[in-house]
Predicted model as a PDB file, atoms N, CA, C, CB and O in Angstrom, pLDDT in the B-factor column:
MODEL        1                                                                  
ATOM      1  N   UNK A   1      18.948  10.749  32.850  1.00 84.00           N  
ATOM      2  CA  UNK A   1      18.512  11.977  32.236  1.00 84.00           C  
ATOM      3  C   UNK A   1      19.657  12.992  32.200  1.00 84.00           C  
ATOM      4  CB  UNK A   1      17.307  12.545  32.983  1.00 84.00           C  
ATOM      5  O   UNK A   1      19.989  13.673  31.230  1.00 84.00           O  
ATOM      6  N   UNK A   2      20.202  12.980  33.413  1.00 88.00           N  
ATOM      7  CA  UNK A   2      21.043  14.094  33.658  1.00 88.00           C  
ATOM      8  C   UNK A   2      22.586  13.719  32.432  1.00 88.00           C  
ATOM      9  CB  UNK A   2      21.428  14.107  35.644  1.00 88.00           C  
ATOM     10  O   UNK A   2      23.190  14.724  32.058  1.00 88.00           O  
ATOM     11  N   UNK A   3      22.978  12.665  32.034  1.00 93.00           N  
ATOM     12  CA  UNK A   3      23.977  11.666  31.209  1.00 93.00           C  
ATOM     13  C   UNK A   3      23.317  12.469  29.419  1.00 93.00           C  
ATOM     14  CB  UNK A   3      23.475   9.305  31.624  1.00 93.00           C  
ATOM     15  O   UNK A   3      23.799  13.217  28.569  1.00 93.00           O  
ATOM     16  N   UNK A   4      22.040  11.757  29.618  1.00 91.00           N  
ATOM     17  CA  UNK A   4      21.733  12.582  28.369  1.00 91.00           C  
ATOM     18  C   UNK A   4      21.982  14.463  27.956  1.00 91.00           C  
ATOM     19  CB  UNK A   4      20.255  12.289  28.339  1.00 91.00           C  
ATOM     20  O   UNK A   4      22.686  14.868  27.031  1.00 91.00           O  
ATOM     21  N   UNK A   5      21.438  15.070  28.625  1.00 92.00           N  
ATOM     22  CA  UNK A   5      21.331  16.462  28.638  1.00 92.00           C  
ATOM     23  C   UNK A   5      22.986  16.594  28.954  1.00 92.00           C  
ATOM     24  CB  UNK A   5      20.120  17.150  29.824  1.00 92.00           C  
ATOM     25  O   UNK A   5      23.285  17.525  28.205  1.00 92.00           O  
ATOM     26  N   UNK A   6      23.569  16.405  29.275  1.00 94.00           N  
ATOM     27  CA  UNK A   6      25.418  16.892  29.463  1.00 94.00           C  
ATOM     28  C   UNK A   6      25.972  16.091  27.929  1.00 94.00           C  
ATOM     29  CB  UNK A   6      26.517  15.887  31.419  1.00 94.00           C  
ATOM     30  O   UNK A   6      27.032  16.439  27.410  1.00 94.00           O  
ATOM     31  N   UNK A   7      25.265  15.212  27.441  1.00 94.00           N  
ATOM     32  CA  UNK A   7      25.945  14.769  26.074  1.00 94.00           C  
ATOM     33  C   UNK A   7      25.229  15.486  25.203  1.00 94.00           C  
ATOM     34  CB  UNK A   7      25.923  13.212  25.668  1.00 94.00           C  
ATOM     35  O   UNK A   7      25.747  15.804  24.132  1.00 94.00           O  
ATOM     36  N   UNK A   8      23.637  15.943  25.579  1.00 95.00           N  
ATOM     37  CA  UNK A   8      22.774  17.231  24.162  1.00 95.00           C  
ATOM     38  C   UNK A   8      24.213  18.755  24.283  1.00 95.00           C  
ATOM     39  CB  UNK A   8      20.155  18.267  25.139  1.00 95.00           C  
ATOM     40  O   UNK A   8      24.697  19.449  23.390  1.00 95.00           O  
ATOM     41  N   UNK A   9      24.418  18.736  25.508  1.00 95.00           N  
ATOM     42  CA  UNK A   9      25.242  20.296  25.812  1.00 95.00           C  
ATOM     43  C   UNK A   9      26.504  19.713  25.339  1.00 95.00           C  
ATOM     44  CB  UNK A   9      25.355  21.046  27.665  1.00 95.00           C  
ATOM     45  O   UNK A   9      27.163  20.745  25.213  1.00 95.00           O  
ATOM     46  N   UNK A  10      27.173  18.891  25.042  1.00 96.00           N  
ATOM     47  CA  UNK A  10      28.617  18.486  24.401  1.00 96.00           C  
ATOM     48  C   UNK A  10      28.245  18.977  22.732  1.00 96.00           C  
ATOM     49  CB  UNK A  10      29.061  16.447  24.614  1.00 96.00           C  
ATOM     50  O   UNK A  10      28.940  19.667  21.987  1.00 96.00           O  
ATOM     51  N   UNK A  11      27.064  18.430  22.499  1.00 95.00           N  
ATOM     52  CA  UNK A  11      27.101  18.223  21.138  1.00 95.00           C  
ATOM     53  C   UNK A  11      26.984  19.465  20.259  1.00 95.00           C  
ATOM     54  CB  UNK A  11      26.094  17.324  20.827  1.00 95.00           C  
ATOM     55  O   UNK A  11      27.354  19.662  19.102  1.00 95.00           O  
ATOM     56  N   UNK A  12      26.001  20.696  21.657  1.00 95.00           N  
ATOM     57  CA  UNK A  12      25.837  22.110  21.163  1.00 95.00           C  
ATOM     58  C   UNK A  12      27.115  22.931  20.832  1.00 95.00           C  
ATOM     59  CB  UNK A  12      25.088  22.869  22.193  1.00 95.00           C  
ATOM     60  O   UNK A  12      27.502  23.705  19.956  1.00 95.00           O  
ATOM     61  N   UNK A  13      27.662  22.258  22.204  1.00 95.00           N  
ATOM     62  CA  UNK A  13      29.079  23.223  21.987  1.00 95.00           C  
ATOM     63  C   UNK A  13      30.112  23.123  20.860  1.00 95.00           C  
ATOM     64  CB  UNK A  13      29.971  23.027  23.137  1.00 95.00           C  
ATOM     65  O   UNK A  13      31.039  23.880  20.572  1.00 95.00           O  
ATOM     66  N   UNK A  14      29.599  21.710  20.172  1.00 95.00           N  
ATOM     67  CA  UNK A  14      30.121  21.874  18.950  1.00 95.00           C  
ATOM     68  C   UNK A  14      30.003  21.988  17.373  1.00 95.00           C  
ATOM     69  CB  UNK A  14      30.550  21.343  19.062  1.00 95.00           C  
ATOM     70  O   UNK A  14      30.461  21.497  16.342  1.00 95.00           O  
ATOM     71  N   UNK A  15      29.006  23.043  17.877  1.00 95.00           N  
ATOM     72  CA  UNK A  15      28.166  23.409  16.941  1.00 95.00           C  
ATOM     73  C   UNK A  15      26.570  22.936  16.437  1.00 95.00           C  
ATOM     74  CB  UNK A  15      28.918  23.250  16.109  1.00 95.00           C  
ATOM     75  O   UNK A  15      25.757  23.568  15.762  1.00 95.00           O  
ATOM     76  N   UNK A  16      26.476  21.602  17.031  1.00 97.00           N  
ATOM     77  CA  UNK A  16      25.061  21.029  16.308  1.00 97.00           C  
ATOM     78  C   UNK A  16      23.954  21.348  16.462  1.00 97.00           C  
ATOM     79  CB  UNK A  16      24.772  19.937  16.447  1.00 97.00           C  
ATOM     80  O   UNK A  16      24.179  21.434  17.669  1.00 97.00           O  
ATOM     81  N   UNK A  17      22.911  21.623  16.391  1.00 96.00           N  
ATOM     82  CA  UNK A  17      21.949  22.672  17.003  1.00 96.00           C  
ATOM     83  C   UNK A  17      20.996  21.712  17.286  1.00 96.00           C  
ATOM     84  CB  UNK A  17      21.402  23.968  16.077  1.00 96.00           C  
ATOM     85  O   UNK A  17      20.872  20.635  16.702  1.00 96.00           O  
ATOM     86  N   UNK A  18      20.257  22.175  18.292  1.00 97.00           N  
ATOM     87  CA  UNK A  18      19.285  21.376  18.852  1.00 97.00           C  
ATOM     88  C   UNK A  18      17.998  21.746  18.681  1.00 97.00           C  
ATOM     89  CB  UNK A  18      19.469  21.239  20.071  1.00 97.00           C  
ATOM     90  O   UNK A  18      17.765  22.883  19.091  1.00 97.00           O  
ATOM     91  N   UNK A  19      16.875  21.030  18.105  1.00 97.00           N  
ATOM     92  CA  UNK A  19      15.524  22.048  18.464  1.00 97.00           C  
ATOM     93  C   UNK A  19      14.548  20.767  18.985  1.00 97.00           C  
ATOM     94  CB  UNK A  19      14.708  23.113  16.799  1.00 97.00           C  
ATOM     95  O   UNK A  19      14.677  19.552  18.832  1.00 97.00           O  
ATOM     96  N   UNK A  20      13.421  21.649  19.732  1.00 95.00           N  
ATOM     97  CA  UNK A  20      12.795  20.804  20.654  1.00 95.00           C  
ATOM     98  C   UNK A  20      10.923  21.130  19.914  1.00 95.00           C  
ATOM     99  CB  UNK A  20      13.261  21.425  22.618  1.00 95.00           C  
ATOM    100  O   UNK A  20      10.273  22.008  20.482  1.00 95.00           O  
ATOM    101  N   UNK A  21      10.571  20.727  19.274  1.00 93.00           N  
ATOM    102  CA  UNK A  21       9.160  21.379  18.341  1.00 93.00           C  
ATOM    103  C   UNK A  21       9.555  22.127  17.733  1.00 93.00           C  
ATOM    104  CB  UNK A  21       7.969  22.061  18.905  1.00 93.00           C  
ATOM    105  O   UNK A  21       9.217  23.250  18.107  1.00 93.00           O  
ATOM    106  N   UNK A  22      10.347  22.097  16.639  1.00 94.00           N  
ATOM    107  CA  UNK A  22      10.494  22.644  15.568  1.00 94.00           C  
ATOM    108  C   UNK A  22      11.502  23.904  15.862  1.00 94.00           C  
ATOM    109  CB  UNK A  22       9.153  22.927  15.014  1.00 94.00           C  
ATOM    110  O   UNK A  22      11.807  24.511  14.835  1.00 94.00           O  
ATOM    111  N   UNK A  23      12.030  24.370  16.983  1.00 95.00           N  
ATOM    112  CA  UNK A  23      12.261  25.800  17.504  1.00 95.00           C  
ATOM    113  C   UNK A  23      13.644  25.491  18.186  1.00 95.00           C  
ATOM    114  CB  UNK A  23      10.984  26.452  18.624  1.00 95.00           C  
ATOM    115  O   UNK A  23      13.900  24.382  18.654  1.00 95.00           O  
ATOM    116  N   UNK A  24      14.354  26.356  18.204  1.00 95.00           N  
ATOM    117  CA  UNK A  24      15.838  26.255  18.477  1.00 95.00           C  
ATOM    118  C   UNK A  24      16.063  26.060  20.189  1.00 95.00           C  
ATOM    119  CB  UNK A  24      16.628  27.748  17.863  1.00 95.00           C  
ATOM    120  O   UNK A  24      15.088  26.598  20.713  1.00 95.00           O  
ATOM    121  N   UNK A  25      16.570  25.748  20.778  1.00 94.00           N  
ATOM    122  CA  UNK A  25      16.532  25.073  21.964  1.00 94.00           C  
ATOM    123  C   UNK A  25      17.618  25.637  22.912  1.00 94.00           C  
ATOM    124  CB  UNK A  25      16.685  23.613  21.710  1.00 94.00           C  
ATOM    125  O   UNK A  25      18.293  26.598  22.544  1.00 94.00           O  
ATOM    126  N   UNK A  26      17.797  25.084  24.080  1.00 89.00           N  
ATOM    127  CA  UNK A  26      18.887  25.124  24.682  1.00 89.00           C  
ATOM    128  C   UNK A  26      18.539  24.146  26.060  1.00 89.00           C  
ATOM    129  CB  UNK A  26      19.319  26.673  24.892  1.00 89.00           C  
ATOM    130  O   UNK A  26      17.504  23.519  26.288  1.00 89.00           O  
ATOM    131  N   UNK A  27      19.551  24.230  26.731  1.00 88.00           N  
ATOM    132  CA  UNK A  27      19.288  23.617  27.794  1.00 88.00           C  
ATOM    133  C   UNK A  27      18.300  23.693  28.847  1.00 88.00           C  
ATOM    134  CB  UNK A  27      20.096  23.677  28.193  1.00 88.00           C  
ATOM    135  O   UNK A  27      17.973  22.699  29.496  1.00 88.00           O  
ATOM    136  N   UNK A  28      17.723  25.071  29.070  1.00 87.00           N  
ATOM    137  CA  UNK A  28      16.617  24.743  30.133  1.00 87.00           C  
ATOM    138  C   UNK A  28      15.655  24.152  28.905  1.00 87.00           C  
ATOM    139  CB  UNK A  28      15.907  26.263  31.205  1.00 87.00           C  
ATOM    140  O   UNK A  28      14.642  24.066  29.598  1.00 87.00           O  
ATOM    141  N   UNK A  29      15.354  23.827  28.002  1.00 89.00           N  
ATOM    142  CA  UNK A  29      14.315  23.303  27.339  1.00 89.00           C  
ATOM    143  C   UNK A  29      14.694  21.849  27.571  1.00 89.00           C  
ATOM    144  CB  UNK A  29      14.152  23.798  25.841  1.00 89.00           C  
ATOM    145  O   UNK A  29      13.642  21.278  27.860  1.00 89.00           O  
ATOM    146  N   UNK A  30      15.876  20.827  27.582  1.00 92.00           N  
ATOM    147  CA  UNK A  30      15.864  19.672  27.291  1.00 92.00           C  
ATOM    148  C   UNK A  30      15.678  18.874  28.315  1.00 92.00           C  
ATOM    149  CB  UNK A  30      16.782  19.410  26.691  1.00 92.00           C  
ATOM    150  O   UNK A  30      15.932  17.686  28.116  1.00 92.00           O  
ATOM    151  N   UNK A  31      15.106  19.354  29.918  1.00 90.00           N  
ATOM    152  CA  UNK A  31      14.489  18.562  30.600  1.00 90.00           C  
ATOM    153  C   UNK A  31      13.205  18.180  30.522  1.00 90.00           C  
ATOM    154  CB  UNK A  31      14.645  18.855  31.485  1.00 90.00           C  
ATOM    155  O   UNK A  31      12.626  17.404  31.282  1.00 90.00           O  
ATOM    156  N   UNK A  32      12.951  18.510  29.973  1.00 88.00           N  
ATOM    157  CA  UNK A  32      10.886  18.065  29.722  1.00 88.00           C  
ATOM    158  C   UNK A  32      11.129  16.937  28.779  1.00 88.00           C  
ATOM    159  CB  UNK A  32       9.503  19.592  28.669  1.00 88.00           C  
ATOM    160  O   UNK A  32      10.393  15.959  28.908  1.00 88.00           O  
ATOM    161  N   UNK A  33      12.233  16.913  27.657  1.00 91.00           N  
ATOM    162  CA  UNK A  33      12.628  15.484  26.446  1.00 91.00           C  
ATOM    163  C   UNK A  33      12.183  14.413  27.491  1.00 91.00           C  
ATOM    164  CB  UNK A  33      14.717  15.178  25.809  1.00 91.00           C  
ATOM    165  O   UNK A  33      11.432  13.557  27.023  1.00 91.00           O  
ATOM    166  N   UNK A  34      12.401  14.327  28.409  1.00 87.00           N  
ATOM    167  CA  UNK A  34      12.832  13.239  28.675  1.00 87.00           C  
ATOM    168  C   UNK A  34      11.884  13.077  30.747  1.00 87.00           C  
ATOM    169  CB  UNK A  34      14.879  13.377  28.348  1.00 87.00           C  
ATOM    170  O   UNK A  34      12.358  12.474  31.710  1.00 87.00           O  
ATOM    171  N   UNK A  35      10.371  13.973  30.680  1.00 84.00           N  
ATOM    172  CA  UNK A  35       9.078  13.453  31.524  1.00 84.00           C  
ATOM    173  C   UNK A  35       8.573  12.423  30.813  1.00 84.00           C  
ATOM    174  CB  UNK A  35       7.895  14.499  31.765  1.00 84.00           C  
ATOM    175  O   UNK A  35       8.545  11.893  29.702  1.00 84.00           O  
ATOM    176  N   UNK A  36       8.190  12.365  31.912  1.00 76.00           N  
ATOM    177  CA  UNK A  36       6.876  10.261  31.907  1.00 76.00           C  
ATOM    178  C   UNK A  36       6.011  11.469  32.114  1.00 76.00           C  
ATOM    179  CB  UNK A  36       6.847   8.253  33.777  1.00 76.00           C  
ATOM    180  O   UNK A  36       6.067  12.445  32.862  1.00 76.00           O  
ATOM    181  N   UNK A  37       4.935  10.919  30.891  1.00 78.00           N  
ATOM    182  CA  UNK A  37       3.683  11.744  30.758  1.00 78.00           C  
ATOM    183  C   UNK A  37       2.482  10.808  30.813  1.00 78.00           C  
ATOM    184  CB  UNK A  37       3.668  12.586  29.393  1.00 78.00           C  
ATOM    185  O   UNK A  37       2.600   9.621  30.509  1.00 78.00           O  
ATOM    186  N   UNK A  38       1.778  11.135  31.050  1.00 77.00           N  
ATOM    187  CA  UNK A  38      -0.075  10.061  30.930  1.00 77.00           C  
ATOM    188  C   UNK A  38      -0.436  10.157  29.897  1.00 77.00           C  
ATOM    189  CB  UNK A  38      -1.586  10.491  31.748  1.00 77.00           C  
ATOM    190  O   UNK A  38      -0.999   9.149  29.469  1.00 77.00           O  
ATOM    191  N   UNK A  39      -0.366  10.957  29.259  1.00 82.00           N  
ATOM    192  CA  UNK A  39      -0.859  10.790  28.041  1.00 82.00           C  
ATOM    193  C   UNK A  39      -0.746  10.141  26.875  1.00 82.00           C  
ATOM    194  CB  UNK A  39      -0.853  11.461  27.781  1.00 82.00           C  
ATOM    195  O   UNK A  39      -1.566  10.061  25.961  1.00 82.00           O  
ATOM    196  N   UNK A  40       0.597   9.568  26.995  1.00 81.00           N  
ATOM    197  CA  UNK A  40       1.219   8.597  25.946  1.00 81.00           C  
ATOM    198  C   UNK A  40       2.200   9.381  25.175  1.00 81.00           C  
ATOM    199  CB  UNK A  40       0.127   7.941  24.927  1.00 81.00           C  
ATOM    200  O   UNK A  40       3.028   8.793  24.479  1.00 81.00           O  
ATOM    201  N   UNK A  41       2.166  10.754  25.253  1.00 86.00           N  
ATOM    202  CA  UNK A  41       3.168  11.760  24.872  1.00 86.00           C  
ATOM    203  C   UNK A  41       4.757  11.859  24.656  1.00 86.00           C  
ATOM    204  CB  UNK A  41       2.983  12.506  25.646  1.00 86.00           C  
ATOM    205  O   UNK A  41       5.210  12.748  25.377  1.00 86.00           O  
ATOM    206  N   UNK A  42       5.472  11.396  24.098  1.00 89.00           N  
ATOM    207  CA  UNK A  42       7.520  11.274  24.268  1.00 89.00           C  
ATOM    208  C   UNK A  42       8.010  12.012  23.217  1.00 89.00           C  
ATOM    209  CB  UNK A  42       8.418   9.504  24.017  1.00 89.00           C  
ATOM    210  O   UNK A  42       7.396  12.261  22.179  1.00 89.00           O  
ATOM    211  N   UNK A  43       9.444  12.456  23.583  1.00 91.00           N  
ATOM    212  CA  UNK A  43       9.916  12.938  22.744  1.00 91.00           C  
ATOM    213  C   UNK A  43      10.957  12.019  21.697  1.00 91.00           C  
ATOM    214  CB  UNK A  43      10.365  13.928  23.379  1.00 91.00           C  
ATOM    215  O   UNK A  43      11.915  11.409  22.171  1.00 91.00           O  
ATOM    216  N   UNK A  44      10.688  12.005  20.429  1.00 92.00           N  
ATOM    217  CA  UNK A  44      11.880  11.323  19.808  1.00 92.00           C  
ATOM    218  C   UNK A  44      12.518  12.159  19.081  1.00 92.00           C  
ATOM    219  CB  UNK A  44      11.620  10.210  19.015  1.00 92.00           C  
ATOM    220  O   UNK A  44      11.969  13.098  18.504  1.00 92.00           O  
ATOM    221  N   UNK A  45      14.001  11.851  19.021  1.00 94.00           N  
ATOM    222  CA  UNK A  45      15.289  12.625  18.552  1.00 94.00           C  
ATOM    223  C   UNK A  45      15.219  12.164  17.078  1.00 94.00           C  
ATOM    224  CB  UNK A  45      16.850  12.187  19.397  1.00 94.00           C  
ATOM    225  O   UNK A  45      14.908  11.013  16.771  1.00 94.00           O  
ATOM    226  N   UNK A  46      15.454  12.904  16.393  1.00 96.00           N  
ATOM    227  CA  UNK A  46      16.189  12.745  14.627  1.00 96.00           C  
ATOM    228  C   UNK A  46      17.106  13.326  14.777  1.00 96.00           C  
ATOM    229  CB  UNK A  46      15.527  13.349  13.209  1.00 96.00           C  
ATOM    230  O   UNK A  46      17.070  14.412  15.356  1.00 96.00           O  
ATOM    231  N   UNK A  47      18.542  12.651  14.175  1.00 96.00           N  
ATOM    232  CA  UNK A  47      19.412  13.176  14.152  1.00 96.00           C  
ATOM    233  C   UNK A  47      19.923  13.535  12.095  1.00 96.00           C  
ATOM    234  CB  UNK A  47      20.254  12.245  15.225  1.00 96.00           C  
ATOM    235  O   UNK A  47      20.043  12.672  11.226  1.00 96.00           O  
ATOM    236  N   UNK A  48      20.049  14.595  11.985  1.00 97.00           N  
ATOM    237  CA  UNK A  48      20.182  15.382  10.651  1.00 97.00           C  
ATOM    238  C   UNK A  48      21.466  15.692  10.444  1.00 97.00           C  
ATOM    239  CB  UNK A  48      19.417  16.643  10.571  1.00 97.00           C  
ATOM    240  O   UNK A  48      22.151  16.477  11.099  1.00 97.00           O  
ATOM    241  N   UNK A  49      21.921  14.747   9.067  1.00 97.00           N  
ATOM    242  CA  UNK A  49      23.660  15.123   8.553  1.00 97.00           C  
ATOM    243  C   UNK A  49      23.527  16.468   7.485  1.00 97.00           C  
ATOM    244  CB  UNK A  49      24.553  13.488   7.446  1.00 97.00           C  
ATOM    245  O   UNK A  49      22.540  16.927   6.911  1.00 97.00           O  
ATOM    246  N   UNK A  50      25.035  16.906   7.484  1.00 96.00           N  
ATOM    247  CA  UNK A  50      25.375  17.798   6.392  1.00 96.00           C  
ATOM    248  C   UNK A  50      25.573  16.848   5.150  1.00 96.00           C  
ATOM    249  CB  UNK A  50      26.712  18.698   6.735  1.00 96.00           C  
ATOM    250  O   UNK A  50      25.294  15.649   5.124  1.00 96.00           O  
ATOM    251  N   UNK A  51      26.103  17.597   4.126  1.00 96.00           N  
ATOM    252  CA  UNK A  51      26.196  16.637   3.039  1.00 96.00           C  
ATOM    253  C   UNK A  51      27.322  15.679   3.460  1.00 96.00           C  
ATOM    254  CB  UNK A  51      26.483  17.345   1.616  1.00 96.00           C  
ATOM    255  O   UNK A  51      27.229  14.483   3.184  1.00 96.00           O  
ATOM    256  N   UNK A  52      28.502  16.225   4.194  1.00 96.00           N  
ATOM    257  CA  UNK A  52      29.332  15.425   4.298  1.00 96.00           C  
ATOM    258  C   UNK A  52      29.181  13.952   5.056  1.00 96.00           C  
ATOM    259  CB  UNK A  52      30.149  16.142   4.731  1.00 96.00           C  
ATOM    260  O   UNK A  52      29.920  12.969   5.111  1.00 96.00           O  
ATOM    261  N   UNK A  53      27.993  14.234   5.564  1.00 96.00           N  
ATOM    262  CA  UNK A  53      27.723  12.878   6.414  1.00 96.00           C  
ATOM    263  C   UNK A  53      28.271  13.493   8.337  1.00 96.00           C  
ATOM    264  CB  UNK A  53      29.099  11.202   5.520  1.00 96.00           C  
ATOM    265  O   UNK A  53      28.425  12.658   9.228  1.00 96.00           O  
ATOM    266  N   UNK A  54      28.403  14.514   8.501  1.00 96.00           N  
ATOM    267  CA  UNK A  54      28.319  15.040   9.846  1.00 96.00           C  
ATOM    268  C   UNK A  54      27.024  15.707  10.627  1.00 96.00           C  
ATOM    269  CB  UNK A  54      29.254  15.956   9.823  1.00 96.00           C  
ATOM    270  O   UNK A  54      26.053  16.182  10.039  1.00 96.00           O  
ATOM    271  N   UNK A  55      27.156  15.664  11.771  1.00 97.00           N  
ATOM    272  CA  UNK A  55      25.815  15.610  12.296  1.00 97.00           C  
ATOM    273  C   UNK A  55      25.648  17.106  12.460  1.00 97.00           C  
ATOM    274  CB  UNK A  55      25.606  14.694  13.679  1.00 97.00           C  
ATOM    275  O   UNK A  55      26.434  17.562  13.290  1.00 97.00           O  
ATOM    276  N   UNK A  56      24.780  18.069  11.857  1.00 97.00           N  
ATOM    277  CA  UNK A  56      24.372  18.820  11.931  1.00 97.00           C  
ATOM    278  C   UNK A  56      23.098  19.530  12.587  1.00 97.00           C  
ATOM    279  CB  UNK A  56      24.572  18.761  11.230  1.00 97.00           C  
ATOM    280  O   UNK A  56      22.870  20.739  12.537  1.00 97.00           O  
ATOM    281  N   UNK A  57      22.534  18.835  13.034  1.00 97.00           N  
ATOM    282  CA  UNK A  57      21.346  18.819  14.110  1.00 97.00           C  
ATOM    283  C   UNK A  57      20.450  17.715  14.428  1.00 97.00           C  
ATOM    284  CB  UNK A  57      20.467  19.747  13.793  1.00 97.00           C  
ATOM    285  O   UNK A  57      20.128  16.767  13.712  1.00 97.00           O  
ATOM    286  N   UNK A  58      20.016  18.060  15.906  1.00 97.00           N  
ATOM    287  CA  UNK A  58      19.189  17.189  16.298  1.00 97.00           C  
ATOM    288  C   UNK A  58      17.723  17.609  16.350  1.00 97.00           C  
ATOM    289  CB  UNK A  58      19.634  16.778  17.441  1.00 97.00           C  
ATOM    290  O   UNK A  58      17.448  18.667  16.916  1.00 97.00           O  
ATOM    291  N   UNK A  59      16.987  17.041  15.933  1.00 97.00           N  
ATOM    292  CA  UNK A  59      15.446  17.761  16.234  1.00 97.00           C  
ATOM    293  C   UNK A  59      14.626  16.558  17.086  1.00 97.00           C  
ATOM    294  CB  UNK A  59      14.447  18.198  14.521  1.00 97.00           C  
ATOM    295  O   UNK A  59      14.504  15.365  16.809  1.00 97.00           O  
ATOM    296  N   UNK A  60      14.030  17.454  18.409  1.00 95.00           N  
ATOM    297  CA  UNK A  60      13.118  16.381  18.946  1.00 95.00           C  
ATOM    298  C   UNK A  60      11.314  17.114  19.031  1.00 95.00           C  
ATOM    299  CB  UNK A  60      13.859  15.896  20.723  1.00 95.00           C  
ATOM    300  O   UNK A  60      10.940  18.119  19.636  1.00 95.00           O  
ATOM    301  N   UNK A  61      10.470  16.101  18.136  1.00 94.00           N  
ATOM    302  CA  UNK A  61       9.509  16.420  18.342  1.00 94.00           C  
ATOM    303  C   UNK A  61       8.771  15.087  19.174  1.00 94.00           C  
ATOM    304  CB  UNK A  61       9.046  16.944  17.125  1.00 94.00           C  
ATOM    305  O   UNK A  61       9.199  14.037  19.654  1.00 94.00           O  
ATOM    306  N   UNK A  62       7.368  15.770  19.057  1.00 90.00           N  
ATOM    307  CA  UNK A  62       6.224  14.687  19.716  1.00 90.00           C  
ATOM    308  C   UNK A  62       5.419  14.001  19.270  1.00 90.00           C  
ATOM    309  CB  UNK A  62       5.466  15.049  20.383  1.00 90.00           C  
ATOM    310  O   UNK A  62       4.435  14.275  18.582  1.00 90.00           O  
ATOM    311  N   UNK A  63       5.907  12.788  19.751  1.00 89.00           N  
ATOM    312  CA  UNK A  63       5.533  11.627  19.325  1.00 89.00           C  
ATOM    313  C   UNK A  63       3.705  11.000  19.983  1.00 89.00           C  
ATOM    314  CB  UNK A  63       6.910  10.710  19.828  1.00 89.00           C  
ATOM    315  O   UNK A  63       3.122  11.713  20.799  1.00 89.00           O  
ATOM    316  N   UNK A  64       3.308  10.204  19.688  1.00 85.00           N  
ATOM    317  CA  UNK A  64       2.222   9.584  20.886  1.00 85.00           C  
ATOM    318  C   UNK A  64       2.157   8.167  20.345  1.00 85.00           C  
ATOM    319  CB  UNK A  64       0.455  10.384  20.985  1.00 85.00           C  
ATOM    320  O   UNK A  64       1.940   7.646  19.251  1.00 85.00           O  
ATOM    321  N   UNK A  65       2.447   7.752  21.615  1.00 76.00           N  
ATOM    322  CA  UNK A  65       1.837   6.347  21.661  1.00 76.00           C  
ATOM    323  C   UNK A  65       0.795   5.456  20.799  1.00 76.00           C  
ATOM    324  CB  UNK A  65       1.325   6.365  22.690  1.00 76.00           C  
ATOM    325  O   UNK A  65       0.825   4.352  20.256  1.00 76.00           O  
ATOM    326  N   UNK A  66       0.055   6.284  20.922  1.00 68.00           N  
ATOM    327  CA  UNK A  66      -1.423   5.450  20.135  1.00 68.00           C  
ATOM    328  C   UNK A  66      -2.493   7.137  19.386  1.00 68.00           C  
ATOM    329  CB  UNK A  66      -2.820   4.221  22.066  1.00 68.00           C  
ATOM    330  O   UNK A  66      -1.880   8.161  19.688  1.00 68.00           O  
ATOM    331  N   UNK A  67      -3.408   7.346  18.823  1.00 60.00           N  
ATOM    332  CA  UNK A  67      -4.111   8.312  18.323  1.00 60.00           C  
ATOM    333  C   UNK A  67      -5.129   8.232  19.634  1.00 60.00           C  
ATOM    334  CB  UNK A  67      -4.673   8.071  16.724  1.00 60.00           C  
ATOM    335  O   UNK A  67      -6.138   8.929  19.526  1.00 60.00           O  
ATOM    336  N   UNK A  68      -4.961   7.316  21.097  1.00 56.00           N  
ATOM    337  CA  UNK A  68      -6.166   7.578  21.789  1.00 56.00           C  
ATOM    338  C   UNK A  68      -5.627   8.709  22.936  1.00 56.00           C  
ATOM    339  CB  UNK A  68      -6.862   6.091  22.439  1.00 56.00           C  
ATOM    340  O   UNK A  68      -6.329   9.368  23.703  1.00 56.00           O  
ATOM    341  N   UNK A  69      -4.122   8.716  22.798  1.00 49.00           N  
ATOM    342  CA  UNK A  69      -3.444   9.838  23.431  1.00 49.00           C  
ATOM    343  C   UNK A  69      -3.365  10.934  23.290  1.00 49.00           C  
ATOM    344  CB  UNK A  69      -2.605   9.797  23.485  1.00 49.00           C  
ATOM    345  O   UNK A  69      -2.821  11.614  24.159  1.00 49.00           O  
ATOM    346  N   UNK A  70      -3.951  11.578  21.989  1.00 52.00           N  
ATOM    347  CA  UNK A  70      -3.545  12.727  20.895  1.00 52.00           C  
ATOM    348  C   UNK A  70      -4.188  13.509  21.344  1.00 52.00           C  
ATOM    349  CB  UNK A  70      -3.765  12.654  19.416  1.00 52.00           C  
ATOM    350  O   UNK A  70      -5.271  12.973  21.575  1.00 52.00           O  
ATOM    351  N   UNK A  71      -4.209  14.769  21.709  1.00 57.00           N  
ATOM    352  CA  UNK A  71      -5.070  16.075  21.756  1.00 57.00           C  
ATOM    353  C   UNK A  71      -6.066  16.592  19.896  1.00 57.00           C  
ATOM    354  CB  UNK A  71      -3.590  17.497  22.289  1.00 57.00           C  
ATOM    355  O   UNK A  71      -5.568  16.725  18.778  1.00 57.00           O  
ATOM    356  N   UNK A  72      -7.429  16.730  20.320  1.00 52.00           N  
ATOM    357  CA  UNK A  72      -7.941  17.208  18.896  1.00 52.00           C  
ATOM    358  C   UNK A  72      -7.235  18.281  19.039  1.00 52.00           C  
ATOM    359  CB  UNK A  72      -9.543  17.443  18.526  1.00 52.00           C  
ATOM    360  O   UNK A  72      -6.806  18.629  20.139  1.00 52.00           O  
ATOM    361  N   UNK A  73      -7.017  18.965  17.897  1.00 49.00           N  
ATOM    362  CA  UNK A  73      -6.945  20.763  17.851  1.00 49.00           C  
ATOM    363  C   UNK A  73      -8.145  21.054  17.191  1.00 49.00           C  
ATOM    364  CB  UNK A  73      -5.573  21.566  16.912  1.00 49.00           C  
ATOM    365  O   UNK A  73      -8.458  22.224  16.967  1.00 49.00           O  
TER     366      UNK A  73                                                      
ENDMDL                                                                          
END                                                                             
């Protein structure tokens, strides 16, 4: 975990922006990416180029396992 989050903070510092649910991020946010939840709940990363084909951000939203994990709203 700790390998991941020091390579999310490499990647900020050079510019790429990170968001964690849609919302701009930083480091105290990117330890929760990466709890074991019961619910079937994870976070998965997309990683988003500029036109040039450089990585311009990462977005991690929430994923679930199965629809028997899902919260109604």
């Amino acid at each position: 975990m700790q390998q991941c989050i020091r390579g999310l903070s490499q990647y900020a510092q050079k510019g790429v922006r990170v968001f964690v649910d849609g919302e701009p991020s930083g480091s105290s946010d990117w330890e929760r990416l990466f709890e074991a939840r019961e619910d079937g709940l994870f976070y998965m990363g997309d990683y988003v180029q500029n036109e040039a084909g450089e990585l311009k951000e990462i977005r991690f939203d929430k994923v679930y396992l199965c629809e028997k994990g899902k919260k109604q709203s």
